[in-house]
C-alpha positions as CSV (number, residue, x, y, z in Angstrom):
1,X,0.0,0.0,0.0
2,X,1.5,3.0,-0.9
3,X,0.8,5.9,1.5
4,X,2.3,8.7,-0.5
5,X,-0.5,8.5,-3.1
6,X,-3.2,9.6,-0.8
7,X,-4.2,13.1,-0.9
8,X,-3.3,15.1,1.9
9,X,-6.5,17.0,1.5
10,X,-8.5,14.2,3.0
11,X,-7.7,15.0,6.3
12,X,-10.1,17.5,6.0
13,X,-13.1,15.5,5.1
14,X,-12.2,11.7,7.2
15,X,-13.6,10.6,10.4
16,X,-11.5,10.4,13.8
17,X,-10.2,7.1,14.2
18,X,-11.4,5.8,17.6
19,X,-8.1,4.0,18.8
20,X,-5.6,4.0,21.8
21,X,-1.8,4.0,21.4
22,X,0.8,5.6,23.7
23,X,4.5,5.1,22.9
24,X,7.7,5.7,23.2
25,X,11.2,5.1,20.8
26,X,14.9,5.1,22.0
27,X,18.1,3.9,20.9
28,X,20.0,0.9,22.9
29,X,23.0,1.9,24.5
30,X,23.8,-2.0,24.6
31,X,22.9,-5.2,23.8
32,X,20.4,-7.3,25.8
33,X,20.2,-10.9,26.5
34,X,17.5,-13.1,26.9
35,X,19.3,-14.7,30.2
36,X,16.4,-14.1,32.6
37,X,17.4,-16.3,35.9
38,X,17.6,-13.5,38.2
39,X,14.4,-11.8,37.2
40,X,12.1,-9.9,39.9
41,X,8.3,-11.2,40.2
42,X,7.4,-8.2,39.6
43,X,9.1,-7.5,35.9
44,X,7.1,-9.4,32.7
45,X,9.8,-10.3,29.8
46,X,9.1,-8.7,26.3
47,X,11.7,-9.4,23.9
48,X,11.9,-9.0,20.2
49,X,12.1,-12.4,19.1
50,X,8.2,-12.5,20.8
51,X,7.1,-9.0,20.7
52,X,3.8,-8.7,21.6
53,X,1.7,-9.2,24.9
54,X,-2.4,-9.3,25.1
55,X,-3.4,-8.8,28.6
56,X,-6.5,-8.4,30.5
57,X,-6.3,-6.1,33.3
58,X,-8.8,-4.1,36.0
59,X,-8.1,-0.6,36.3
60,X,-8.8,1.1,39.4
61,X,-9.5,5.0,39.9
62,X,-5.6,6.9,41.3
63,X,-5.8,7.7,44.9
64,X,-5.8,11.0,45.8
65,X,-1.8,11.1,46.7
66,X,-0.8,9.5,43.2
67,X,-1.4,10.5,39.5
68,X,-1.7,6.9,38.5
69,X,-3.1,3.4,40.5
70,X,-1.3,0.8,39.4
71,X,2.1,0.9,37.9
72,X,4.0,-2.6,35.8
73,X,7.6,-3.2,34.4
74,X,9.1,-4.9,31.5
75,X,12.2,-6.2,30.9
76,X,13.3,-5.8,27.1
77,X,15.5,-8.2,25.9
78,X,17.2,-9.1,22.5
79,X,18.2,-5.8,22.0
80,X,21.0,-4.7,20.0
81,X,23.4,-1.3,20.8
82,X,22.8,1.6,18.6
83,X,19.5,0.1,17.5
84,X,16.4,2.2,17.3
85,X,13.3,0.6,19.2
86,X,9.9,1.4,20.0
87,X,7.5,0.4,22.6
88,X,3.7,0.9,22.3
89,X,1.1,0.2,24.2
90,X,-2.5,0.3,22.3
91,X,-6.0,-0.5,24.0
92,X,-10.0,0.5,22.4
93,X,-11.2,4.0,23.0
94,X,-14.1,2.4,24.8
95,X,-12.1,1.9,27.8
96,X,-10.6,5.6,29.3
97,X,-7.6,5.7,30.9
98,X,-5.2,8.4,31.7
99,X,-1.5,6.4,30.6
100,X,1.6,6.7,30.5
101,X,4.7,4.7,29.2
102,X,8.7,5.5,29.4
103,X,11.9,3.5,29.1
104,X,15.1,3.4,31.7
105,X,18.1,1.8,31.8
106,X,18.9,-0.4,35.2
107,X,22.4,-1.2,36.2
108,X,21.1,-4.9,37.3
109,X,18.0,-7.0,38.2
110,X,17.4,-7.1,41.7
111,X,16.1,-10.5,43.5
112,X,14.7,-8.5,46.1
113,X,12.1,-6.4,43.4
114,X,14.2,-2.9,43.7
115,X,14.7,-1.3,40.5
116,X,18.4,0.0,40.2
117,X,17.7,2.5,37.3
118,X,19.6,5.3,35.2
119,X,22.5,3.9,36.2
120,X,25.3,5.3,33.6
121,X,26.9,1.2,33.7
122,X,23.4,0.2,32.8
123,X,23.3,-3.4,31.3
124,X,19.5,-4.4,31.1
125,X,16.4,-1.7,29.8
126,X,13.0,-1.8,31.1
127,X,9.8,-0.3,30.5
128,X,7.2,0.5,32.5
129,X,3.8,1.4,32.2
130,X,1.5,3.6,34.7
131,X,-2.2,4.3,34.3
132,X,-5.4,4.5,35.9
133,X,-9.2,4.4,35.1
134,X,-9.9,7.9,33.8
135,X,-13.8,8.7,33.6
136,X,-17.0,9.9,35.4
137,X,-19.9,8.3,35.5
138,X,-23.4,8.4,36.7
139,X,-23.6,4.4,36.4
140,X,-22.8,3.8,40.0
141,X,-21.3,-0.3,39.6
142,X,-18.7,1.6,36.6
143,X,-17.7,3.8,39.2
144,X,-17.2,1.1,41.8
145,X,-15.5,-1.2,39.5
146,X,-14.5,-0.2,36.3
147,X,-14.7,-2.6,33.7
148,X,-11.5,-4.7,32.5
149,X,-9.5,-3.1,29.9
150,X,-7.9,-5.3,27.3
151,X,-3.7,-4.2,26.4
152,X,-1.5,-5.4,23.4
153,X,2.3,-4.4,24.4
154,X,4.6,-4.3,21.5
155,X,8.1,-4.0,21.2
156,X,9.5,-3.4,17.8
157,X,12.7,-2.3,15.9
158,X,12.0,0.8,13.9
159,X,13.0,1.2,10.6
160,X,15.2,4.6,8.7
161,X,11.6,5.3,7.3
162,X,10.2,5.2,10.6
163,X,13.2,7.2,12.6
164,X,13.2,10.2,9.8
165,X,9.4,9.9,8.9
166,X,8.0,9.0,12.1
167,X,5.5,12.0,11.2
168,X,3.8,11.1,7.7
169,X,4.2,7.6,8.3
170,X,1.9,8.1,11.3
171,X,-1.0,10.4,9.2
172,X,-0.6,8.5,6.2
173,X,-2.1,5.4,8.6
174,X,-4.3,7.3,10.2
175,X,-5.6,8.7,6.7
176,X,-6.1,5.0,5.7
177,X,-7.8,4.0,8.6
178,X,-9.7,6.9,8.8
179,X,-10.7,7.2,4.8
180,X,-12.1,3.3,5.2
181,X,-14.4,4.3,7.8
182,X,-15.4,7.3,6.1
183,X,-15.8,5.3,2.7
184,X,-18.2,2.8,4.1
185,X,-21.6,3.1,2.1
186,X,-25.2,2.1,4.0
187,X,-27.5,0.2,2.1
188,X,-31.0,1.4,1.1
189,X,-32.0,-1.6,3.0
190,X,-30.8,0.4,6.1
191,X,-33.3,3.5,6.1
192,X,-36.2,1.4,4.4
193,X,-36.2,-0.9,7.8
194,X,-35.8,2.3,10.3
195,X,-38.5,4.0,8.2
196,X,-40.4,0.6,8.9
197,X,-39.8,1.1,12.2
198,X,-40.4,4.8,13.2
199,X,-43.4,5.5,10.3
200,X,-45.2,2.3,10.1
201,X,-44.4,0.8,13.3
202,X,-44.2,-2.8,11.9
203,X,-40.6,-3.2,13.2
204,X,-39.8,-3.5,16.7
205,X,-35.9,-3.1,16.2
206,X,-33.0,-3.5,13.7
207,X,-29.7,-4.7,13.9
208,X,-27.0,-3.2,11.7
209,X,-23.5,-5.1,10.8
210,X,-20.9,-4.3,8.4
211,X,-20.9,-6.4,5.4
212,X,-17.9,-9.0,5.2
213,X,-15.8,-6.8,2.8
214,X,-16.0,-4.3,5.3
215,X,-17.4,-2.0,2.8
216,X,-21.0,-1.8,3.7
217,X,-23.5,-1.8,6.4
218,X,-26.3,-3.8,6.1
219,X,-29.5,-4.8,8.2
220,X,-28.3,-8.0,9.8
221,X,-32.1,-9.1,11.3
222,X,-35.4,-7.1,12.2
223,X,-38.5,-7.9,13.9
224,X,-41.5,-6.8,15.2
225,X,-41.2,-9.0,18.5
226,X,-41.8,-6.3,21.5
227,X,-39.6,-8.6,23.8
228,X,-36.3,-6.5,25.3
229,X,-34.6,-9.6,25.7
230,X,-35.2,-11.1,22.4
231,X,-33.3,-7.7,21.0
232,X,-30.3,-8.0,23.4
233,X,-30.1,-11.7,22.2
234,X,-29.4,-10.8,19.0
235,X,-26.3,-8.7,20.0
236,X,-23.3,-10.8,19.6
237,X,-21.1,-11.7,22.4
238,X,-18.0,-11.1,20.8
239,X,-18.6,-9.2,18.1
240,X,-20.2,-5.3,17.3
241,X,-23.1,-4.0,15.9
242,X,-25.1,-1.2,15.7
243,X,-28.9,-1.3,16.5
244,X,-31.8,0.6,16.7
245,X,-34.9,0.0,19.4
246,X,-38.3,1.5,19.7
247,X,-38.0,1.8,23.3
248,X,-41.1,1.9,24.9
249,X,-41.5,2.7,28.9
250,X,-44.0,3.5,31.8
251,X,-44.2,7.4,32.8
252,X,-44.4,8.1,36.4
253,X,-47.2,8.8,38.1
254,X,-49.5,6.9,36.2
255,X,-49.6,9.1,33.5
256,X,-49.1,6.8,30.2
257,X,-46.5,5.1,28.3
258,X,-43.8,7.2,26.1
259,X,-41.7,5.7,23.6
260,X,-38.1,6.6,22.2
261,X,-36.3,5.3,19.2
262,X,-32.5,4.7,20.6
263,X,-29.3,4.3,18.3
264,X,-27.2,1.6,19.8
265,X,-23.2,1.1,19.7
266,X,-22.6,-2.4,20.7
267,X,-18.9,-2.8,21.2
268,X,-17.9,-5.5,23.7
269,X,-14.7,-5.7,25.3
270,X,-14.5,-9.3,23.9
271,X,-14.8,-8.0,20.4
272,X,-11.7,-8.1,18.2
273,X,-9.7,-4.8,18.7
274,X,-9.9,-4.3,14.0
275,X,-13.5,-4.9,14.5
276,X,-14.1,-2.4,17.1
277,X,-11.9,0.4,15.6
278,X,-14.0,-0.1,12.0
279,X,-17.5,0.1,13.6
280,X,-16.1,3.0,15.5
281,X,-15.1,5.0,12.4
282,X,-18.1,3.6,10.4
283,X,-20.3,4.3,13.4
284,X,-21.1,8.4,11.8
285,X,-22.2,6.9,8.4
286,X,-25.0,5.1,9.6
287,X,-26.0,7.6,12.4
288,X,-26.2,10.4,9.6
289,X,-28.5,8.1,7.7
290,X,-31.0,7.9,10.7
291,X,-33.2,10.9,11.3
292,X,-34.9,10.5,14.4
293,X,-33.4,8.9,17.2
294,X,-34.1,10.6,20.3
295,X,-31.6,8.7,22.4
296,X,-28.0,7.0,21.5
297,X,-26.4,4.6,24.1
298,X,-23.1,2.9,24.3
299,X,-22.4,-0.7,24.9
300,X,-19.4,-2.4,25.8
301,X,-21.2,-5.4,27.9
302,X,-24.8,-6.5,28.5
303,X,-24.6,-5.0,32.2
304,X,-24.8,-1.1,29.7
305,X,-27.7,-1.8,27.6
306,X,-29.5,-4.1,30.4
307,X,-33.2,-2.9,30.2
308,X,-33.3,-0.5,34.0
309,X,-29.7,0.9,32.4
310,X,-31.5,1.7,29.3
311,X,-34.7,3.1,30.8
312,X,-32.6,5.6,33.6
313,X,-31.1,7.4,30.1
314,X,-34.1,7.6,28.2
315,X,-36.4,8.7,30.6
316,X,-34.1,11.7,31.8
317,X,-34.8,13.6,28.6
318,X,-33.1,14.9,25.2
319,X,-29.6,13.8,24.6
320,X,-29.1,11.1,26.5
């Protein structure tokens, strides 16, 4: 794929690209082994011959004396002097954290767990990452526990194209990424079934996918059942999609029954981490398409669009 033959002048016109990355590049001052017999507990080995790491983790809110809550070290390994190296550490968008990532140079590993670092007879590198759950919420089990957050750590050797171009190289994949999402068409399939649903009132909800070229979004299933939980079993468990309900709720005080048409985002945290960054960025090409909805929620698990979670938004008015 050649990058340079995009137009610049699409930055003006693409969607965001909904995606996490924090990193951070340095040159080796020495080699590193792979010899890890006096590792700390404590320290996770990342080394280039096996780059990556997928890890689950809960994040927990920083205490008031501390920028970040929890705080874990790597030790990089199969280094080579004078080599240029970068370290990244990406997760979804769904999931806020306030992160941070660095690399230092230790003069040995410690049995013990202490961290001899910027030592200028350093012989082993580490990085370390810090972070905490970053958000507010009215949802008060989100604020007690927020939910897990899925990591991919990467260690990788950066090219000359990447060391002098760091720059383009980094819009031109962005423009990619962004110009797919913002080329995604919806089918006329789409707007007949919400028109279905909001004019004739024959359709009880819709469920939206991308098509398997990744180049449309079409209506994956409809129906006219009124059941809540027949819609939410159509959302798969590890997997997006967007949706549309005709929500349909009890005022208080005896005073009648209201209904709202809601726009759903169903992006689990189980979901593939290329399948949630394309629904994100398609997500504006189907919403545009939709005149009407009166309420939009955001799902990352079934607890988020449970029926009670669902009815506490609506029924607080506009915009919710």
């Amino acid at each position: 794929m050649y990058i340079h033959l995009i137009p610049v002048g699409l930055l003006l016109f693409i969607s965001h690209v909904y995606a996490n990355i924090e990193q951070v590049r340095f040159f080796a001052p020495f080699s590193t082994s792979t010899d890890q017999a006096s590792l700390p507990s404590s320290v996770t080995p990342l080394a280039l011959s096996d780059p990556s790491i997928i890890k689950t983790v809960q994040p927990k809110f920083a205490p008031i004396e501390s920028k970040y809550a929890t705080e874990e070290w790597y030790l990089l390994t199969d280094l080579k002097k004078g080599s240029f190296y970068e370290f990244r550490v990406c997760w979804p968008a769904t999931n806020p954290l306030d992160l941070n990532v660095g690399v230092v140079k230790a003069s040995k590993l410690d049995p013990n767990d202490e961290l001899y670092v910027a030592e200028s007879d350093g012989k082993v590198m580490y990085a370390y990452i810090k972070y905490s759950a970053y958000y507010y919420t009215h949802i008060k089990e989100l604020m007690d526990s927020p939910r897990p957050v899925t990591f991919e750590l990467i260690l990788s050797k950066c090219t000359l194209l990447v060391v002098l171009g760091d720059s383009v190289m980094m819009q031109g994949l962005l423009v990619i990424l962004g110009f797919v999402g913002w080329n995604v068409a919806v089918n006329n399939e789409c707007q007949t079934a919400f028109h279905e649903l909001k004019l004739g009132k024959t359709v009880k909800f819709i469920i939206f996918a991308l098509n398997n070229s990744k180049t449309e979004i079409v209506v994956a299933d409809k129906s006219s059942d009124p059941s809540y939980d027949e819609f939410l079993s159509k959302l798969p468990e590890n997997d997006c999609r967007y949706a549309v309900y005709d929500f349909e709720y009890e005022l208080p005080g005896n005073e009648g029954k209201r209904s709202k048409i809601c726009f759903f985002t169903w992006s689990p945290d189980t979901a593939p981490v290329r399948s949630k960054m394309m629904y994100a960025s398609s997500k504006d090409a189907i919403r545009r398409s939709l005149n009407g909805i009166a309420s939009e929620i955001q799902g990352t698990d079934f607890s988020e669009v449970a029926y009670e979670s669902v009815l506490d938004k609506v029924s607080r008015g506009p915009g919710f």
